[in-house]
KOLPA-240279 format. One line per 10 residues: number of its first residue (from 1); for each residue x, z, y of N, C-alpha, C. Coordinates in nm, 4 decimals, padded with zeros to 6 digits. Example, Ala and Ser with C-alpha at 12.3 -4.5 7.8 and 13.67 -1.06 7.14 Angstrom:
2
1 = 01.3190:00.7800:-00.5690:01.2300:00.7800:-00.4500:01.3200:00.7800:-00.3300 | 01.2850:00.7080:-00.2250:01.3670:00.7140:-00.1060:01.2900:00.7870:00.0030
***
This chain:
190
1 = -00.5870:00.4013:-00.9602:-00.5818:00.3918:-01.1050:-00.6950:00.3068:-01.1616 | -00.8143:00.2865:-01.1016:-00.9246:00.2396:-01.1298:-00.8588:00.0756:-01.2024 | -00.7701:00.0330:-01.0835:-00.7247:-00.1146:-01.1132:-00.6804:-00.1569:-01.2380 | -00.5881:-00.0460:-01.3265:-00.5530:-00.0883:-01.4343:-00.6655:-00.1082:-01.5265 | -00.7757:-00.0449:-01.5252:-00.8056:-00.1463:-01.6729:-00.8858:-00.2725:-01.6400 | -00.9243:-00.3483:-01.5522:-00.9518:-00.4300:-01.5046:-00.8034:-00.5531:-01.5559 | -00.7090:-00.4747:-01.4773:-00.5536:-00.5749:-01.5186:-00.5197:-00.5605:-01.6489 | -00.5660:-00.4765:-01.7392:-00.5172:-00.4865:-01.8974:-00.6397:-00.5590:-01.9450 | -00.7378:-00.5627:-01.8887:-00.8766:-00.6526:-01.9501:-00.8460:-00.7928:-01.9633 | -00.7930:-00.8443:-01.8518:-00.7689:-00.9394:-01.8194:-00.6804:-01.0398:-01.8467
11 = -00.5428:-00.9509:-01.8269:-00.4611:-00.9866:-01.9198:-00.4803:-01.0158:-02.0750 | -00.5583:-00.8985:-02.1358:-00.6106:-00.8920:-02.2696:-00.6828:-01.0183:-02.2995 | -00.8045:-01.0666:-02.2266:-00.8632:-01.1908:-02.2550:-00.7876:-01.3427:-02.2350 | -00.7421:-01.3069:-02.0922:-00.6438:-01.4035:-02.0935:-00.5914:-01.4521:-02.2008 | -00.4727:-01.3542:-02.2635:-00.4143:-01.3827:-02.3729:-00.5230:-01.4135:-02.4990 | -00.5850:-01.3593:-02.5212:-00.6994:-01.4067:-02.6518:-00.7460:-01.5011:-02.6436 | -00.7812:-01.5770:-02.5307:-00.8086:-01.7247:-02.4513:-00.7045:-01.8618:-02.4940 | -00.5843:-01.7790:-02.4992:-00.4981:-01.9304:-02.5479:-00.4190:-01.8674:-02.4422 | -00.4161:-01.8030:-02.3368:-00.3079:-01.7503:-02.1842:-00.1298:-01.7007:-02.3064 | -00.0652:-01.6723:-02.1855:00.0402:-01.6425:-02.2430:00.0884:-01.5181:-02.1012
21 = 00.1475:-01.4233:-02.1938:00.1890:-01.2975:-02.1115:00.3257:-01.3699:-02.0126 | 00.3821:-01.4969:-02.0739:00.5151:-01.5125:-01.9852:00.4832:-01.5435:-01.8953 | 00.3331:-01.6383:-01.8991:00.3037:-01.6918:-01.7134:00.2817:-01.6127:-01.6149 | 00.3304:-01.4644:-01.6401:00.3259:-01.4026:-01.5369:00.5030:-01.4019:-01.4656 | 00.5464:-01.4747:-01.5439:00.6914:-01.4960:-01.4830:00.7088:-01.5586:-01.3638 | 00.6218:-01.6948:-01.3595:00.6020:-01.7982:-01.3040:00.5619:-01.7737:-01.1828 | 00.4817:-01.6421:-01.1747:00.4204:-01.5912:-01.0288:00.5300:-01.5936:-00.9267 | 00.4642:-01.6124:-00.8148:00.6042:-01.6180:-00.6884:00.5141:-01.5781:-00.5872 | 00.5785:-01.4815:-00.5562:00.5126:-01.3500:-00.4393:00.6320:-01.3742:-00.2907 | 00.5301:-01.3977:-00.1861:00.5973:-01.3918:-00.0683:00.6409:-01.2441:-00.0086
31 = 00.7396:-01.1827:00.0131:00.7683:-01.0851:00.0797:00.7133:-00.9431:-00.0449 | 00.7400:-00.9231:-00.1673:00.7296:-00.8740:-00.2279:00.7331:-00.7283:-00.1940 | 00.8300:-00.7331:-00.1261:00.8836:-00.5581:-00.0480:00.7594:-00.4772:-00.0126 | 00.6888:-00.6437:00.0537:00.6081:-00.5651:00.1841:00.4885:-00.4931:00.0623 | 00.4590:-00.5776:00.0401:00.2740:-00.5251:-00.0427:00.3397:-00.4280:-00.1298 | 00.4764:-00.3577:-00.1677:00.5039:-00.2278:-00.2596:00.5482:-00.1675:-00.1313 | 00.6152:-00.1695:-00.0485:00.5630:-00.0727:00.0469:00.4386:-00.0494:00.1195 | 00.3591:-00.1481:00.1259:00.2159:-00.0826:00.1617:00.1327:-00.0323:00.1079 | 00.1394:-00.0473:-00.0697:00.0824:00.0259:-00.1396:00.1171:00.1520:-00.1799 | 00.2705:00.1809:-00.1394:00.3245:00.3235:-00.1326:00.2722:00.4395:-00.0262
41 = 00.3135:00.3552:00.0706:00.2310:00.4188:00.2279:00.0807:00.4340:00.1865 | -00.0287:00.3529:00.1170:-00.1756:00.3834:00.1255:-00.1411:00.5190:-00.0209 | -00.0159:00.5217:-00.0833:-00.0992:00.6150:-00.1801:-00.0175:00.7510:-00.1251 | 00.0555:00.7727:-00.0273:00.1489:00.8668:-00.0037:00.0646:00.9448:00.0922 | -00.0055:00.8681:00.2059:-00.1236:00.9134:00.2625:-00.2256:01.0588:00.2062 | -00.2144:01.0177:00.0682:-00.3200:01.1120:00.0168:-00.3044:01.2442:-00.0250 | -00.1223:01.2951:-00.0397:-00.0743:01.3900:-00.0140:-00.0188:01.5122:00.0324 | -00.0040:01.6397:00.0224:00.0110:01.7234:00.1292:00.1464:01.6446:00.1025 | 00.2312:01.7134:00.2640:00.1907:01.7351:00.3183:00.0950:01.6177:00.4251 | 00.1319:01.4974:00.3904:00.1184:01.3955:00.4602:-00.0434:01.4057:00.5131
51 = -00.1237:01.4460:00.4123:-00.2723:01.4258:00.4491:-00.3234:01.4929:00.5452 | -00.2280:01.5976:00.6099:-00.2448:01.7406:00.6902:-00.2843:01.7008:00.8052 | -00.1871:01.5840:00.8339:-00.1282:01.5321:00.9712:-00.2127:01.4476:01.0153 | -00.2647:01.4557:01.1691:-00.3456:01.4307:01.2358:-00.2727:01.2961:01.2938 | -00.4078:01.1966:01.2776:-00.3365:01.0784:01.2853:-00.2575:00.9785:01.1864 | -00.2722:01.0138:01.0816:-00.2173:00.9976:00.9637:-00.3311:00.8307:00.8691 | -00.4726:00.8892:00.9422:-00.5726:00.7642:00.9036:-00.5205:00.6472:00.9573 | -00.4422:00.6497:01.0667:-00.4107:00.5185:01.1470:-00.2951:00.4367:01.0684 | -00.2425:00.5256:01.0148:-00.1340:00.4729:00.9221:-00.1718:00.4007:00.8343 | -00.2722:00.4767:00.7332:-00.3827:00.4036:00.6256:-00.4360:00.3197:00.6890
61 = -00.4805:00.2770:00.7853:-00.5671:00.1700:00.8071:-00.4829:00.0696:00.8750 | -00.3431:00.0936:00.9301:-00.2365:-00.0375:00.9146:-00.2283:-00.0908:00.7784 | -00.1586:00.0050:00.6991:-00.1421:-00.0419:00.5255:-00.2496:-00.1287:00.5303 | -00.3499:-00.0839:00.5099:-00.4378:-00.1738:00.4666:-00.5237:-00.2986:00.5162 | -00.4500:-00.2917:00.6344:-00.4297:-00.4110:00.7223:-00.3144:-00.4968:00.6512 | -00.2653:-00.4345:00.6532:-00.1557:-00.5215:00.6068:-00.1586:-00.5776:00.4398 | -00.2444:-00.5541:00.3639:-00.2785:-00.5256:00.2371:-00.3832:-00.6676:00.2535 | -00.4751:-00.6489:00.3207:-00.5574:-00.7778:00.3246:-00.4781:-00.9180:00.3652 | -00.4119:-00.8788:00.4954:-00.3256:-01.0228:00.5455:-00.2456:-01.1040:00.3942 | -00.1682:-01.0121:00.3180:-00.0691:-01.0484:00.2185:-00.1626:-01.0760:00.1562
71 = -00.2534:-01.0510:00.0473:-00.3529:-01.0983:00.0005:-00.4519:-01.2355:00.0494 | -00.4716:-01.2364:00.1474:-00.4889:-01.3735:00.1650:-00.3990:-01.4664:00.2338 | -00.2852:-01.4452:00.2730:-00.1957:-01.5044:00.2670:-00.1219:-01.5683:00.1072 | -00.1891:-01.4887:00.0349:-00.1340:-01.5036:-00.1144:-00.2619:-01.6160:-00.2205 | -00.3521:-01.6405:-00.1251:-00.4730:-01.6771:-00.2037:-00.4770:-01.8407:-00.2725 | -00.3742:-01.8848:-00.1682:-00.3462:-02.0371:-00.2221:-00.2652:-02.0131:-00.3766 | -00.1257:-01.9223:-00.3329:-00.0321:-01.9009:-00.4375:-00.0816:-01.8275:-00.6046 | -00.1861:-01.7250:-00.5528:-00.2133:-01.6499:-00.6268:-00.3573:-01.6796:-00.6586 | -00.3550:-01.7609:-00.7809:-00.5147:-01.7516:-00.8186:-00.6039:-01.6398:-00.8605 | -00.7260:-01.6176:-00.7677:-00.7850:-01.5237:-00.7858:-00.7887:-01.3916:-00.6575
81 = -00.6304:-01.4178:-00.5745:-00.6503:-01.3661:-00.4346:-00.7314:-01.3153:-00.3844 | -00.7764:-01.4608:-00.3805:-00.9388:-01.4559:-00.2904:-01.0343:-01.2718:-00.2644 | -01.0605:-01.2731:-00.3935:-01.1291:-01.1544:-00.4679:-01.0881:-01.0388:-00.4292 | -00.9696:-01.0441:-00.4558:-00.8966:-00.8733:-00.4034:-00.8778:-00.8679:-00.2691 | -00.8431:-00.9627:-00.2070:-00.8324:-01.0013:-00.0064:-01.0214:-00.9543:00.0077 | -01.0832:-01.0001:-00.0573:-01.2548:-00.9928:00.0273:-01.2419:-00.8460:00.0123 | -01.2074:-00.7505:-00.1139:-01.2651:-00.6435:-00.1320:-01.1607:-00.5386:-00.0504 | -01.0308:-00.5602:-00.0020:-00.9570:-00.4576:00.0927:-01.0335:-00.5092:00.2182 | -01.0580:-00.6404:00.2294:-01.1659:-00.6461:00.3759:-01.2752:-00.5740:00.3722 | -01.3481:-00.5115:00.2552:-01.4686:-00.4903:00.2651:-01.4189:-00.3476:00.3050
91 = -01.3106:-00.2800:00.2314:-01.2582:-00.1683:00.2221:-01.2261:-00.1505:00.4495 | -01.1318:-00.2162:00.4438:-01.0844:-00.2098:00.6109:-01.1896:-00.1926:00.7118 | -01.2731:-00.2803:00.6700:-01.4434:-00.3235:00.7729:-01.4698:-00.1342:00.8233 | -01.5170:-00.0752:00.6861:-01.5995:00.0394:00.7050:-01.4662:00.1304:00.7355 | -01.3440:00.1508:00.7164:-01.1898:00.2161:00.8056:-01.1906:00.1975:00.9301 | -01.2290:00.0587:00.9577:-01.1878:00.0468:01.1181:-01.3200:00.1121:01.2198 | -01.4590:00.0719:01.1389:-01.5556:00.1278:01.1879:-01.5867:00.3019:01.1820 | -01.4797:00.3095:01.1188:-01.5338:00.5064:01.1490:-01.3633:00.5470:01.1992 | -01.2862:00.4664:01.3093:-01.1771:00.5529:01.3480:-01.0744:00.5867:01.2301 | -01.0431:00.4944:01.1155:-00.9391:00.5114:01.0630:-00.9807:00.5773:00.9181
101 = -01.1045:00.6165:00.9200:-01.1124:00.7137:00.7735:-01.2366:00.6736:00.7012 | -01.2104:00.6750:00.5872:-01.3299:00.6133:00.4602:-01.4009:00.7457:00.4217 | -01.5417:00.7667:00.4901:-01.6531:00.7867:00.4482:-01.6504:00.8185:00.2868 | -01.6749:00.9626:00.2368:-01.6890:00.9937:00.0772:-01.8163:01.1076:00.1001 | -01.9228:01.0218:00.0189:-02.0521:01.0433:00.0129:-02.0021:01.2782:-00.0241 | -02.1287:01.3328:00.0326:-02.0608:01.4640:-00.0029:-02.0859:01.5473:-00.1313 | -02.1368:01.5000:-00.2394:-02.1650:01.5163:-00.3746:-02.0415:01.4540:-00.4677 | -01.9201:01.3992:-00.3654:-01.8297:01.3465:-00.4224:-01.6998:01.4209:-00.3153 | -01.7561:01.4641:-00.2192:-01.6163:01.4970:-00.1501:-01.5185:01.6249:-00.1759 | -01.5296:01.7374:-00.2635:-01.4739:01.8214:-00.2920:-01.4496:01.9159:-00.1808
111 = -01.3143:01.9119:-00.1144:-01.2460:01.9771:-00.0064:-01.3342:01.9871:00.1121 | -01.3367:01.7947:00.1030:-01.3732:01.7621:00.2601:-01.4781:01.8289:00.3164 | -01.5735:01.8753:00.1875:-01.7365:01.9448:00.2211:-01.6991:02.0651:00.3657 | -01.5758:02.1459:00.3469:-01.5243:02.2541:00.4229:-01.4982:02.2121:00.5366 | -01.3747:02.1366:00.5084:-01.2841:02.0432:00.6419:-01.3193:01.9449:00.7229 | -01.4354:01.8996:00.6893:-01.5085:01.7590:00.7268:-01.4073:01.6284:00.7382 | -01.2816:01.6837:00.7293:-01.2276:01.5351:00.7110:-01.0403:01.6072:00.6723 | -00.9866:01.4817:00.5678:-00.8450:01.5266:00.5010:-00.8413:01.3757:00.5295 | -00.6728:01.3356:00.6107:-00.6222:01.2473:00.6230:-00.7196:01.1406:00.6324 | -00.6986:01.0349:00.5479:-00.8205:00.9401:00.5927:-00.9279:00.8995:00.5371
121 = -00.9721:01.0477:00.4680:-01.0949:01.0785:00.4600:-01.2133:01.1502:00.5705 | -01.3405:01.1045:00.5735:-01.4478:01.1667:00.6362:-01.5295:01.1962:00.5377 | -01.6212:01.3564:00.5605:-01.7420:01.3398:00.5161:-01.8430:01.2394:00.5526 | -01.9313:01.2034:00.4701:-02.0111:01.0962:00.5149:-02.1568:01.1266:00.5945 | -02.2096:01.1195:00.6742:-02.2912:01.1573:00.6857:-02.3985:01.0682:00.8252 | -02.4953:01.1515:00.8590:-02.5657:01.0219:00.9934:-02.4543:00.9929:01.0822 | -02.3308:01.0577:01.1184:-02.1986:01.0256:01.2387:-02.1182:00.8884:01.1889 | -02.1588:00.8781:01.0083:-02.0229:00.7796:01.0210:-02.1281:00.6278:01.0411 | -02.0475:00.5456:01.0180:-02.0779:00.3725:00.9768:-02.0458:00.3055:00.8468 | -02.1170:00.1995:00.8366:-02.1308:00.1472:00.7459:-02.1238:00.2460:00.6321
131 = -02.1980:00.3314:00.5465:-02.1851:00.4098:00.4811:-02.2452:00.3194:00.3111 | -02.2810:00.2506:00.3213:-02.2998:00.1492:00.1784:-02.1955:00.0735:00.1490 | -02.0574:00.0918:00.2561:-01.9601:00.0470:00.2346:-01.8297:00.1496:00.2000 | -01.8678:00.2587:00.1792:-01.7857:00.3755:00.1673:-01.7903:00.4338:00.0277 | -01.7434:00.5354:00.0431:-01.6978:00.6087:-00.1370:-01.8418:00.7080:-00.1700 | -01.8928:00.6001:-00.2193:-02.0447:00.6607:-00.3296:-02.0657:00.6280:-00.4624 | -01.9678:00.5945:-00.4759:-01.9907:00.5341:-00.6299:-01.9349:00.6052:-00.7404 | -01.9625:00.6859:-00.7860:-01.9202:00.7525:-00.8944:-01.8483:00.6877:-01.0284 | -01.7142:00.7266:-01.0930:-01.6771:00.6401:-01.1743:-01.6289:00.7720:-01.2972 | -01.6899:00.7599:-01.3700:-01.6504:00.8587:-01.4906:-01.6105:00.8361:-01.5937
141 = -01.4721:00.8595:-01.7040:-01.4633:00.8284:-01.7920:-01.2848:00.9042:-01.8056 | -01.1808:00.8005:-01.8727:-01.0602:00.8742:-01.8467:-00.9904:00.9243:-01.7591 | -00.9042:01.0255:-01.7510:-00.7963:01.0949:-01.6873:-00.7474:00.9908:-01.6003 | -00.7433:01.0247:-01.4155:-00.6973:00.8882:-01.3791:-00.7609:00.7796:-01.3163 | -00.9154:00.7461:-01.3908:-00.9909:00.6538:-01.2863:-01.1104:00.7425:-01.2564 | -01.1603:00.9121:-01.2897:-01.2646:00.9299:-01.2416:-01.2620:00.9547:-01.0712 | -01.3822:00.9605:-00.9966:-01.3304:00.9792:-00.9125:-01.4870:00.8970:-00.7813 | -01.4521:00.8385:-00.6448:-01.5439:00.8479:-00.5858:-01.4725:00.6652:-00.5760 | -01.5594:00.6054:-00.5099:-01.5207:00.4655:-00.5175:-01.6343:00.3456:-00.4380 | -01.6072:00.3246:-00.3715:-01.6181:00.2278:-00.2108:-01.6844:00.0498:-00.3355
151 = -01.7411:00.0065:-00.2755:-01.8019:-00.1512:-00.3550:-01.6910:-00.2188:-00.2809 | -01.6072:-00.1896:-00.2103:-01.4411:-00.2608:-00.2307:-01.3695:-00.2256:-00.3046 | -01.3962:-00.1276:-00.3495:-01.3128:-00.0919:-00.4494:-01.3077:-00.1201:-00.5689 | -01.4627:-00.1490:-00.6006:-01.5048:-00.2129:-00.7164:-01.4459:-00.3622:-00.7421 | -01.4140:-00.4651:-00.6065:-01.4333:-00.5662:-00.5776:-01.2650:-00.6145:-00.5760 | -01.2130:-00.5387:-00.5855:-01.0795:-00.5065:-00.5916:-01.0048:-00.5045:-00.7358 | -01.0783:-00.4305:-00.7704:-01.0375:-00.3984:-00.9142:-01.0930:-00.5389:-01.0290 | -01.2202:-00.5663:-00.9790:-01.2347:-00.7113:-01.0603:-01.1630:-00.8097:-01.0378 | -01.1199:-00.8150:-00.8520:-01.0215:-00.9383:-00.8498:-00.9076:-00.9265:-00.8869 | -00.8321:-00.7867:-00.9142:-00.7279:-00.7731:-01.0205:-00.6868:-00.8215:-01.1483
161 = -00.8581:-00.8162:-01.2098:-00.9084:-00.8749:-01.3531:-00.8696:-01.0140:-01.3436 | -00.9371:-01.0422:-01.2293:-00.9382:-01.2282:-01.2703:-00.8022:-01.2971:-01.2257 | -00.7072:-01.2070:-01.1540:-00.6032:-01.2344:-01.0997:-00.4781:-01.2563:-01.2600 | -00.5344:-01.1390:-01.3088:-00.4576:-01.0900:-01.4369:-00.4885:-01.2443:-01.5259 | -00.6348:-01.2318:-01.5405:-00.6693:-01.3676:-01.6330:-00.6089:-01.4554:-01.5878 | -00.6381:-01.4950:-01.4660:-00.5863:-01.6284:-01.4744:-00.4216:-01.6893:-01.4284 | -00.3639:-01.5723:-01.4106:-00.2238:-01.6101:-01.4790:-00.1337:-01.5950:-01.5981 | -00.2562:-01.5722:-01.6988:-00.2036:-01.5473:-01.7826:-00.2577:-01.7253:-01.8575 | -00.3208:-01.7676:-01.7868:-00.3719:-01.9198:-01.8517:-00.2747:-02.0124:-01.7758 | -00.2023:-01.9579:-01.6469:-00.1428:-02.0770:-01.5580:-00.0446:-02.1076:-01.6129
171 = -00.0312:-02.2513:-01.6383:00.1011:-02.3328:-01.6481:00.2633:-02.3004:-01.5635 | 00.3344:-02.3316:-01.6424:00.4558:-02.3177:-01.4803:00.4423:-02.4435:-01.4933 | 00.4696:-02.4470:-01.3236:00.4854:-02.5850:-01.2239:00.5800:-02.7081:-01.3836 | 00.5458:-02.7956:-01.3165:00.6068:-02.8813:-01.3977:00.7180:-02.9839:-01.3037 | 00.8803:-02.9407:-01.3667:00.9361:-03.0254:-01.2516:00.9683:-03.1404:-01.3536 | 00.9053:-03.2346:-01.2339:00.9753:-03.4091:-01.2909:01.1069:-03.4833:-01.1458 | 01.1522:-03.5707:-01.1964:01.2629:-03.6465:-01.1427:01.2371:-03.7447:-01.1618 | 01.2623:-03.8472:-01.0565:01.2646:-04.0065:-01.0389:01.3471:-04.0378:-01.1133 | 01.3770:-04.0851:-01.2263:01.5200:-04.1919:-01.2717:01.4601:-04.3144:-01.2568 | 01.6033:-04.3817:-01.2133:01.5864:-04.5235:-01.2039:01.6055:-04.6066:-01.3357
181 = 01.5891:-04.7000:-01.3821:01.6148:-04.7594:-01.5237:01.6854:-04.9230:-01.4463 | 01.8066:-04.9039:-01.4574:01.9000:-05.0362:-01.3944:01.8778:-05.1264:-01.4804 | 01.8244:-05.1650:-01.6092:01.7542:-05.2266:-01.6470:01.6616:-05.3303:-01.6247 | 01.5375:-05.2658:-01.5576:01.4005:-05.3286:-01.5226:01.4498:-05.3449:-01.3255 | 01.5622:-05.3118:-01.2782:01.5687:-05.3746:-01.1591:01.5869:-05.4746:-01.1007 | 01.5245:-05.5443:-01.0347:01.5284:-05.6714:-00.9969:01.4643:-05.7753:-01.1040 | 01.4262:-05.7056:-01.1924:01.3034:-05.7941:-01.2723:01.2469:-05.8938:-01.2844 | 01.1832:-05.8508:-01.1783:01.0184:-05.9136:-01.0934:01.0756:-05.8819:-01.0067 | 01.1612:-06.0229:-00.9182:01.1842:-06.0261:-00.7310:01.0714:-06.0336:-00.6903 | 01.0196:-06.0144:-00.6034:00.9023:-06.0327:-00.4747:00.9039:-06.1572:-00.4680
***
């Protein structure tokens, strides 16, 4: 949830900028299916019963394998890519380094304090890795984005922003055609 107001910011300036809400028409997404099913799978993860199930982090950390590839596979097409591809990498880096599960500092972990670990969550502690790359970041405010939050996550949510902005400034492609003018042919022979 964090992402949306980053994408209504953006959009928002965009448009106040001179952008237009239709150039988001213009967008052209490769394999569309895939990145809404992988973002289904990373948020279905977080559910009973799904979160129960042992082995279940490996799943999350395909998604989100697969979440970075499309994303920078998308970075030429999609201005602003870039941004959201670095920050699920930053996100994957510290997943792959603790066995599948993201590290949540324990002043933020709720449950996990008991269980030491729910689906592909870990408590954080001297066992895991990269832990400046994990969920310490506290985010407070409306229903929806409070919550614990990774500096990919942060990094994510801005490249959403600028993703938002700057298609809301992009042109659609401009198609032109050769006509010939039977006219001016043969003009000027060689």
């Amino acid at each position: 949830m964090l992402v949306l107001i980053p994408l209504v910011a953006g959009l928002a300036i965009g448009i106040a900028g001179g952008g237009k809400l239709g150039n988001l028409a213009n967008l052209r997404f490769r394999w569309p299916w895939f990145v809404l099913a992988v973002l289904v799978i990373r948020e279905a993860v977080l559910f009973r019963p799904l979160n129960q199930i042992d082995g279940v982090q490996f799943v999350y950390a395909a998604a989100l394998a697969g979440l970075v590839v499309w994303t920078f596979l998308h970075a030429r097409r999609l201005r602003g890519a870039w941004l959201v591809a670095a920050g699920a990498a930053l996100n994957l880096l510290v997943v792959v380094a603790n066995g599948g599960r993201m590290p949540v500092a324990p002043a933020l972990a709720g449950v996990l304090v008991q269980r030491g670990h729910v689906g592909q969550y870990v408590l954080m502690g001297s066992n895991t890795n990269l832990n400046w790359l994990a969920d310490w970041i506290t985010v407070s405010g409306p229903v929806g984005i409070r919550g614990a939050y990774s500096p990919g996550d942060l990094v994510v949510a801005a490249g959403i922003g600028v993703v938002a902005f700057l298609a809301t400034r992009q042109q659609a492609p401009a198609t032109t055609k050769l006509v010939e003018n039977p006219s001016r042919i043969g003009d000027n022979p060689p």
